[in-house]
KEVEXVO-51055 format. One record per residue: residue in one letter; x, y, z of N, C-alpha, C in turn. Coordinates in steps of 0.001 Angstrom, whole numbers, plus 500000, padded with zeros to 6 digits. Layout:
AXYZXYZXYZ;...
***
This chain:
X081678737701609826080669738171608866080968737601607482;X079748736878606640080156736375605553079837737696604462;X081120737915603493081207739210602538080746738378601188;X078904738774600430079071737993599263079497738796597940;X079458737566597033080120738482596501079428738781595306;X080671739710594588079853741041593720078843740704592664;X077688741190592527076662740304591743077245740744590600;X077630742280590123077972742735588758079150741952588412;X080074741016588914081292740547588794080883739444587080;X080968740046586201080746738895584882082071738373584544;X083125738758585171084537738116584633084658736715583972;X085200736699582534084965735759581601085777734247582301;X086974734757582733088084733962583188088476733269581967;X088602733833580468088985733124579726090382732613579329;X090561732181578303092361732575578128092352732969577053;X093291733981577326093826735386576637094648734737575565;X094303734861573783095181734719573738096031736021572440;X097133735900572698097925736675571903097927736969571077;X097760738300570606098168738062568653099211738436568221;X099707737637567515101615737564566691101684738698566589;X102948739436567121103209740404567004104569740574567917;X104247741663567918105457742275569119104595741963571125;X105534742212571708105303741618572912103915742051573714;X104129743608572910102981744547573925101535744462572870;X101649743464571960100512743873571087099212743046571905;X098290744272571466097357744081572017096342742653572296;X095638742333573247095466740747573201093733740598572837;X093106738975572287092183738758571947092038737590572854;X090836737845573966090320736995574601089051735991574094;X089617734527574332088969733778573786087745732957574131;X087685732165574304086424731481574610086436731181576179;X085583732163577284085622731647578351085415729962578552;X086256729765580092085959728353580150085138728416581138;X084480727100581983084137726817583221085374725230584113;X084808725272585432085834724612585998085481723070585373;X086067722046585172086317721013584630085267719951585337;X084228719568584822083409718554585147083452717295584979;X083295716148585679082093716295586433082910716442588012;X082586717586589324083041717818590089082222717017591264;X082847715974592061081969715153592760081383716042593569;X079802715632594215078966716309595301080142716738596317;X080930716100597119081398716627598366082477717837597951;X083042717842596876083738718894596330083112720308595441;X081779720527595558081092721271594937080826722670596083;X081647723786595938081533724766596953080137724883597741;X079950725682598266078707725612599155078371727121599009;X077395727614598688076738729317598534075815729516598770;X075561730110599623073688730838600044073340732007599097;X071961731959598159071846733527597512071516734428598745;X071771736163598107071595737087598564070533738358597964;X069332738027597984068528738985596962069233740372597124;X069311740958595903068230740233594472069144739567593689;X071030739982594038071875739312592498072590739373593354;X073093738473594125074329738119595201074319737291595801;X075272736416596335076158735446596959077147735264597840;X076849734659598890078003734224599646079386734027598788;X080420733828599026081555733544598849081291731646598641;X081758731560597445082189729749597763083003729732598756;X082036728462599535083094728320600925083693726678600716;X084990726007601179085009724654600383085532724583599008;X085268723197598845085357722658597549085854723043596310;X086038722698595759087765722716594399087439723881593883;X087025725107593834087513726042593370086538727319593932;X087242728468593433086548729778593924085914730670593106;X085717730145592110084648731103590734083862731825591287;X083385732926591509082156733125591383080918732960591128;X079969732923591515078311731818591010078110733157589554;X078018734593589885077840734968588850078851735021587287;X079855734733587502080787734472586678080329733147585830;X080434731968586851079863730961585750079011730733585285;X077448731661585682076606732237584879076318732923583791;X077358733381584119077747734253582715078071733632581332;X079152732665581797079943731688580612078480731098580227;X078048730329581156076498729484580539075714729483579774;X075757731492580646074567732825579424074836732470577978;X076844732526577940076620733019576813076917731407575792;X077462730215576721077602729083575727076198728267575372;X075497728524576161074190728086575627073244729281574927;X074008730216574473073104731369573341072113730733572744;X070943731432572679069570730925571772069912731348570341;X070524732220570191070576732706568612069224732974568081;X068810733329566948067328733759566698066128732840567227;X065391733760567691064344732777568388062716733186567163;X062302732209567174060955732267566434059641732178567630;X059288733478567414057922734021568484056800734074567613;X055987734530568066054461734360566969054367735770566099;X055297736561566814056033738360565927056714737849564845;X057387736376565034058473736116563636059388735974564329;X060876736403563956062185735655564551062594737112565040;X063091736729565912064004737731566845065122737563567459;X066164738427567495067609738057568285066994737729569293;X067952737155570514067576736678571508068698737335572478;X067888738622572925068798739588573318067818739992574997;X067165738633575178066956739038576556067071737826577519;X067141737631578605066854735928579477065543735300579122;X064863735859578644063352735252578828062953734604577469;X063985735023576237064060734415574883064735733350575146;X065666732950576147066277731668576685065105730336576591;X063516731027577197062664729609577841061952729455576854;X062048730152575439061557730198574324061987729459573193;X063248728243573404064040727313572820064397726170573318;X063838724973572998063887723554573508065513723812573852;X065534722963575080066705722516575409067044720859574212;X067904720546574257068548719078573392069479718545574564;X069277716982574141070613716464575540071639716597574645;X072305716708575930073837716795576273074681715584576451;X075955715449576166076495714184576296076545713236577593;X075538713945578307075791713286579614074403712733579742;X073494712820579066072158712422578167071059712939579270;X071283714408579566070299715383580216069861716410578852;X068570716079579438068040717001578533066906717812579657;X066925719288579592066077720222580238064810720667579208;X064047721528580236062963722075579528062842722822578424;X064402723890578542064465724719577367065746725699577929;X066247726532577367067593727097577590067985728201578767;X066723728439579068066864729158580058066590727651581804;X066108726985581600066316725687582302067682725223582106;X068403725195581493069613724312580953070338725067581719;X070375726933581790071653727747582046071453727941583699;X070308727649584190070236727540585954070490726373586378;X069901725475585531070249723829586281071551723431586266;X072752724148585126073604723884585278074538724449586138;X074213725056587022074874725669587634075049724966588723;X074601723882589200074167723030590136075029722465590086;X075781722131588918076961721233588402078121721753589394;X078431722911589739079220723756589869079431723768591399;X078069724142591976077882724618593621076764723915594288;X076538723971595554075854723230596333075120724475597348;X074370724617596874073182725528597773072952724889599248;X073584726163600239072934726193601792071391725780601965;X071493724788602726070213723598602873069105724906603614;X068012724774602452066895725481602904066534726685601516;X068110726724601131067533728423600130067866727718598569;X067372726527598297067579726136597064066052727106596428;X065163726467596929063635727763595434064639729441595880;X064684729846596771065439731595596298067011731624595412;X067477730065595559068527730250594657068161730476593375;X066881729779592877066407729876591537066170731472590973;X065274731477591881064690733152591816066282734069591564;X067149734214592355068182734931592105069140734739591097;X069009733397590645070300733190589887069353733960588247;X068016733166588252067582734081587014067345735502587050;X067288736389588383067350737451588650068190738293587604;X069892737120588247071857737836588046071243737220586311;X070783736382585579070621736090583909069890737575583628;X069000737764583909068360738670583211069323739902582935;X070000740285583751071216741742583811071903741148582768;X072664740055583030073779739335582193073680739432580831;X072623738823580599072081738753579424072146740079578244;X071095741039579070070908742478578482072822743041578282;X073309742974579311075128743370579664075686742833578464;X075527741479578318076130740673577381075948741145575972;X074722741604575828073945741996574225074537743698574037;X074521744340574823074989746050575329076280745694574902;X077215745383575139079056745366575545079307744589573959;X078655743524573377078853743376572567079562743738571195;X079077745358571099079097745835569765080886746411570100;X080208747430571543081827747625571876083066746611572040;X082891745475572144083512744337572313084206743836570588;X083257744374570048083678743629568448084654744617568324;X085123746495568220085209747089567572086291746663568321;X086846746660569923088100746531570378088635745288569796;X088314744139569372088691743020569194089244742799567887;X088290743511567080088664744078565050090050744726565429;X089737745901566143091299746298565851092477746274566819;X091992745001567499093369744111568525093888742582567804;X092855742373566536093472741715565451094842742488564329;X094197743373564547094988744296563588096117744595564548;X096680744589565494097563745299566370097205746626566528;X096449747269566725095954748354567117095144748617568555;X095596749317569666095192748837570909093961749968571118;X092740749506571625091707750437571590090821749855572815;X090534751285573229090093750467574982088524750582574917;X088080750341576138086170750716575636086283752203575848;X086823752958576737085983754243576435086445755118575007;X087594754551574227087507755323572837086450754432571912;X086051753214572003085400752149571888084486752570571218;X083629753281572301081854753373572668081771755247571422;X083191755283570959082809756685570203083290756487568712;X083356755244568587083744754342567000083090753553566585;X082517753105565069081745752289564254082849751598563647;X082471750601562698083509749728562015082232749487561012;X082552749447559887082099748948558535081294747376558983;X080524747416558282079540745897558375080682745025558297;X081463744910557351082036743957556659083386743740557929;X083539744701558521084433744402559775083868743746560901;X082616744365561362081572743980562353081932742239562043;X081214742327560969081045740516560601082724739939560944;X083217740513560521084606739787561093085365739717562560;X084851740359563439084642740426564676083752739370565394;X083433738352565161082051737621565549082805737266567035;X082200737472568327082446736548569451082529735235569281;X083355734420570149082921733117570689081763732555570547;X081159733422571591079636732523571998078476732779571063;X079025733594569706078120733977568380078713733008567222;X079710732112567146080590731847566804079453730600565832;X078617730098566230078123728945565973076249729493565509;X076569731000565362075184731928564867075355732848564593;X076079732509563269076747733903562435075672734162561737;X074527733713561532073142734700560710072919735720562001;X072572734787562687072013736103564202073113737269564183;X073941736834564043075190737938564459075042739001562979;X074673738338561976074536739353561092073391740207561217;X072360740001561525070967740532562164071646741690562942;X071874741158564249072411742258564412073628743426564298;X074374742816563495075494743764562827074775744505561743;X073341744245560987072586745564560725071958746369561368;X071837745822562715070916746401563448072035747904563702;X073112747269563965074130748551564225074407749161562894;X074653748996562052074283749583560745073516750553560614;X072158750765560674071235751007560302071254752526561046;X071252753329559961070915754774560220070520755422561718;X068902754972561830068290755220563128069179754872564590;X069704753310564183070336752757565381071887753918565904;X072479754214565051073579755385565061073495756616565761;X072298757138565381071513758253566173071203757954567404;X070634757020567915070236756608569188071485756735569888;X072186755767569304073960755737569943074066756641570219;X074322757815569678074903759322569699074342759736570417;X072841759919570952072337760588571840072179760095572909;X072420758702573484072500758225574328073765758443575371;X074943758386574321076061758735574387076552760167574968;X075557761163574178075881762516574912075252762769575977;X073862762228576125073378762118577587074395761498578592;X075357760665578620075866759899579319077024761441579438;X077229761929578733078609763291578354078206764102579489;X077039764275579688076180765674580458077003765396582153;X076971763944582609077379763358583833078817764016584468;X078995764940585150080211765692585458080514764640586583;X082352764566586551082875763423587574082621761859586786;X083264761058587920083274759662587697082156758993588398;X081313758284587985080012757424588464079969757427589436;X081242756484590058081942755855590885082949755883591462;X083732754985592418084643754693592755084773753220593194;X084090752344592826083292751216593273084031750171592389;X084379750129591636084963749295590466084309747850590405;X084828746741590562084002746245590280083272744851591393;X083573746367592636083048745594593688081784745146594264;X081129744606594844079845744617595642079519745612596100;X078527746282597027078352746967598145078853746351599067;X078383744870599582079342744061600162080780743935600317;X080987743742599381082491744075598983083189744937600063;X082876745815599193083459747372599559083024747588600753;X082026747493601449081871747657602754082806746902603859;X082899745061603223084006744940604211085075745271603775;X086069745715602363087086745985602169087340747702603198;X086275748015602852086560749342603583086537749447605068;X085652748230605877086112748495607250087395747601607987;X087403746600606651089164746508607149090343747991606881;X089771748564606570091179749706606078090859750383606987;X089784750271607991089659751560608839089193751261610198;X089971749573610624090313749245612202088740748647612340;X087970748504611505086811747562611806085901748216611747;X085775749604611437084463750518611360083234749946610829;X082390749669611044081164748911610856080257750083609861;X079873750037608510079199750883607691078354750256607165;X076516750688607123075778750217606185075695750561604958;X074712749962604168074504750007602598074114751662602331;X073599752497603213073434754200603250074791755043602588;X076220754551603949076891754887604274078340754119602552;X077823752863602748078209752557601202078396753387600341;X076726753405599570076748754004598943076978755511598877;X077616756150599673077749757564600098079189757602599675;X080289756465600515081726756426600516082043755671598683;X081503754827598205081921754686597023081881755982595953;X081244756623596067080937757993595211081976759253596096;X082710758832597093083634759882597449085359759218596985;X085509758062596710086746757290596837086673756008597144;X087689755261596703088130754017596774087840753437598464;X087781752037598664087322751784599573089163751914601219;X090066751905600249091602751977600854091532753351601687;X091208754137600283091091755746600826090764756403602033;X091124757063602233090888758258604010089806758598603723;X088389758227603898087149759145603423086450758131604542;X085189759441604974083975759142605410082898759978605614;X081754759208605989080755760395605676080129761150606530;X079920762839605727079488763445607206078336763965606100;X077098764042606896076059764626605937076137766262605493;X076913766520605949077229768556605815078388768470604962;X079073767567604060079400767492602960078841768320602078;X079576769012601188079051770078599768079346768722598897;X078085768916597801078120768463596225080015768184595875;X080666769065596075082265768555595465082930767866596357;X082269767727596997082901765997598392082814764794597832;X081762764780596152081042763601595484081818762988594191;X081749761982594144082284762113592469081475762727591326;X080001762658591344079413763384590528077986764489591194;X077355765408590825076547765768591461075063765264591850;X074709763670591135073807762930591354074009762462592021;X075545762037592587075145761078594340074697761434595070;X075063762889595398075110764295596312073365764020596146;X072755764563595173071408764917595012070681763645595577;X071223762353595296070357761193595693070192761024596937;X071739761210597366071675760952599514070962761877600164;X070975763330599280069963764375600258068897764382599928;X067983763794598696066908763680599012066325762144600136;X067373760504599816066957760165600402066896760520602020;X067992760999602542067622761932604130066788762628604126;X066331763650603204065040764253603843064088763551603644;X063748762950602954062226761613602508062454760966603572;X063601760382604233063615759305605304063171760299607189;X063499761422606710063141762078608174061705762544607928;X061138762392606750059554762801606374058874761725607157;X059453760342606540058727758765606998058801758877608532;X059764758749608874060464758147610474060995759551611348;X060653760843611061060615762010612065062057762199611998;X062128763420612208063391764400611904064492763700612836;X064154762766613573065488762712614411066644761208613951;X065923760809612643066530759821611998067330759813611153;X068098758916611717069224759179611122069751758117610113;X069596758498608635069929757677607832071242756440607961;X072378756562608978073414756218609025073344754847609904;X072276755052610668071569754024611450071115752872610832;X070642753069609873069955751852608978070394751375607255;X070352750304606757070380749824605679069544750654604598;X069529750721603294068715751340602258067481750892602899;X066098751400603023064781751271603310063966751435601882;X063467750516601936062757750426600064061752751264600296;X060775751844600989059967752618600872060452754188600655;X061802753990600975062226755687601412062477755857599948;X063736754654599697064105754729597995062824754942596828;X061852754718597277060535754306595959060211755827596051;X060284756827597742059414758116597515060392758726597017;X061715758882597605062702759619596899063272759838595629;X062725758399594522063235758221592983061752758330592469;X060636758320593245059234758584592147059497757137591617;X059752755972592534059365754713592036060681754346591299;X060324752655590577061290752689589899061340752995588415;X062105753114587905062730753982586730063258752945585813;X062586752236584488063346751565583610064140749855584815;X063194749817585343063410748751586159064544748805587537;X064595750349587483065999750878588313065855751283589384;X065682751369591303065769752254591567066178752841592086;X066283754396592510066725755353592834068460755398592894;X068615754448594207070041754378594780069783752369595611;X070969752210595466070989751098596228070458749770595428;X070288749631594113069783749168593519069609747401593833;X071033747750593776071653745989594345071457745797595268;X071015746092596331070591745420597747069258745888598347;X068346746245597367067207746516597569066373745286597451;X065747744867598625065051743857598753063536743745598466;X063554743318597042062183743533596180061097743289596751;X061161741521596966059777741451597245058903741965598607;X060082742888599523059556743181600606059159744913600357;X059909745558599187059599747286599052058349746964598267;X057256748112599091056363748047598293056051749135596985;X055029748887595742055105749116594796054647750979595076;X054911751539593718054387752953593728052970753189593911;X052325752206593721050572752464593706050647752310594934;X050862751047595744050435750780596964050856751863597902;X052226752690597886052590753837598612051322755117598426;X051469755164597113050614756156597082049019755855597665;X048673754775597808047203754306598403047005754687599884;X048244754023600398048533754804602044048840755657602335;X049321756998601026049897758441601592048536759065602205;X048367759691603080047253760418603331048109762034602971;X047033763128602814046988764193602431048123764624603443;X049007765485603098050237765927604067051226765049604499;X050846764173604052051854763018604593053304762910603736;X054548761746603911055783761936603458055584761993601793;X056028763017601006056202763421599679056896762205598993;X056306762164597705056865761635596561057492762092595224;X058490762208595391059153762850594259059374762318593514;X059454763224592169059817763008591019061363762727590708;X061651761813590027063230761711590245063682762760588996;X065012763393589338065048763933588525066190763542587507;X065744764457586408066962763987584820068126764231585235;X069196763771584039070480763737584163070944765349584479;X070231765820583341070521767753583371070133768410584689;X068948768145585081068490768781586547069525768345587608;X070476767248587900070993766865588546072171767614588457;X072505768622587547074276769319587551074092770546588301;
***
């Protein structure tokens, strides 16, 4: 069985480097790299995508990066920096402000359509797409940009404040991170790498964090996130994939779908003695929203396919997920997010067009608070 791999995996692979000090002082990671070009065709790994943001394993050829990893570096070395729209100028804090900036050649005297062309085509440089799924490689790889992107612009701010004061020798991790500001005048001295060469943009948005309103949002976003009893997860920063085969090697070959996944990552590590029985109580969970998500998707799924079905039998079903979350949510849905196969779940209108009167319910998903 080929295990792909983790779409959330953004690991910079940069080099770390030190700041003068004493041995344990805290470190400042520098400018991710990518693997050393130009890598001849027969040495260029080989990867099939996996909708919607996943990958085979490089199989072959000179190295084992990850496809989303060196996507990432791409994301962020080809940054648009302020983009000029017909609104006026704007950070360029999404993938789609990427196709909104001429590409320029490169020393290798390629020149693309525009930057969001530049950061997929180059990836080509890298890997060699399984003969047949080169157009879905496209589709997916800008799929894994669009997350990246938004991830990249999100982690940012927290990224400056750990980095300000891992200059200073002061060691500060993200979760004290995400509950600290730093003065403009620090912000600005924090600039990333890949902002490094668009220090106006970077000031743009170092008011943006500034700015009164933006603080408040923080804060309440922040305590909404407080309300969440338990740990998310237990998933770190694996696939479903992943973790599914890490976990049926630890347990003599047990064969588990993406249901059963997502059930065992929210009870423990994939090493761990755990499995799932549906007569589990809420404190079998890491938080009380997994609990709430798996029992509504079982009863929505025995609404669709008759009481004698058994969720454990099958992969996430996109229709079950769309009635059970009331659709998707902020582009999200329900459960299973990552291996929900888009273009085949159909939309909330179209479900609701075929519900007939009495037929399987659509629920409302519920808030963070209703979920404790």
């Amino acid at each position: 069985m080929i295990v792909p791999e983790g779409e959330d995996d953004e690991e910079e692979h940069g080099k770390d480097e030190e700041v003068q000090g004493q041995a344990s002082a805290p470190r400042v990671r520098g400018a991710s790299t990518l693997p050393k070009r130009p890598i001849p065709l027969d040495r260029h790994p080989i990867v099939r995508p996996i909708p919607p943001r996943t990958w085979t394993p490089p199989a072959g050829g000179s190295h084992k990066r990850k496809v989303n990893s060196i996507l990432g570096t791409l994301c962020r070395q080809h940054y648009p920096s302020l983009v000029l729209l017909l609104e006026g100028l704007e950070i360029a804090d999404t993938f789609e402000h990427y196709a909104a900036v001429n590409d320029v050649e490169d020393r290798d005297g390629r020149m693309f359509h525009n930057k969001m062309d530049r950061v997929i085509s180059e990836l080509w440089d890298f890997y060699r797409i399984e003969e047949g799924y080169e157009g879905l490689a496209r589709q997916v790889a800008r799929t894994v940009c669009h997350k990246l992107v938004k991830d990249m612009m999100y982690e940012a701010c927290t990224k400056a404040i750990v980095d300000f004061n891992a200059a200073k020798n002061v060691r500060v991790n993200r979760k004290e991170a995400v509950k600290m500001m730093l003065a403009k005048e620090e912000y600005l001295e924090a600039i990333p790498w890949w902002m490094a060469a668009h220090s106006e943009c970077w000031k743009v948005l170092v008011d943006k964090w500034c700015a009164e309103d933006w603080a408040a949002r923080h804060e309440a976003c922040r305590q909404r996130r407080l309300l969440m009893q338990g740990q998310s997860h237990h998933q770190g920063s694996l696939s479903f994939n992943e973790y599914e085969a890490k976990y049926s090697a630890a347990h003599g070959g047990e064969p588990i779908n993406t249901f059963e996944d997502f059930a065992l990552f929210h009870k423990g590590k994939a090493m761990a003695e755990i499995h799932y029985n549906p007569e589990d109580p809420p404190e079998a969970y890491s938080n009380p929203s997994a609990y709430s998500r798996l029992s509504s998707y079982s009863e929505v799924a025995k609404e669709v396919y008759g009481q004698d079905y058994d969720p454990r039998s099958h992969d996430h079903d996109g229709e079950v997920v769309m009635r059970a979350g009331g659709g998707k949510k902020h582009g999200w849905y329900y459960l299973g997010d990552s291996v929900i196969e888009t273009a085949s779940t159909p939309t909330l209108s179209q479900i609701r067009a075929w519900t007939v009167s009495g037929g399987p319910s659509i629920r409302e998903r519920p808030t963070a608070t209703q979920s404790l």
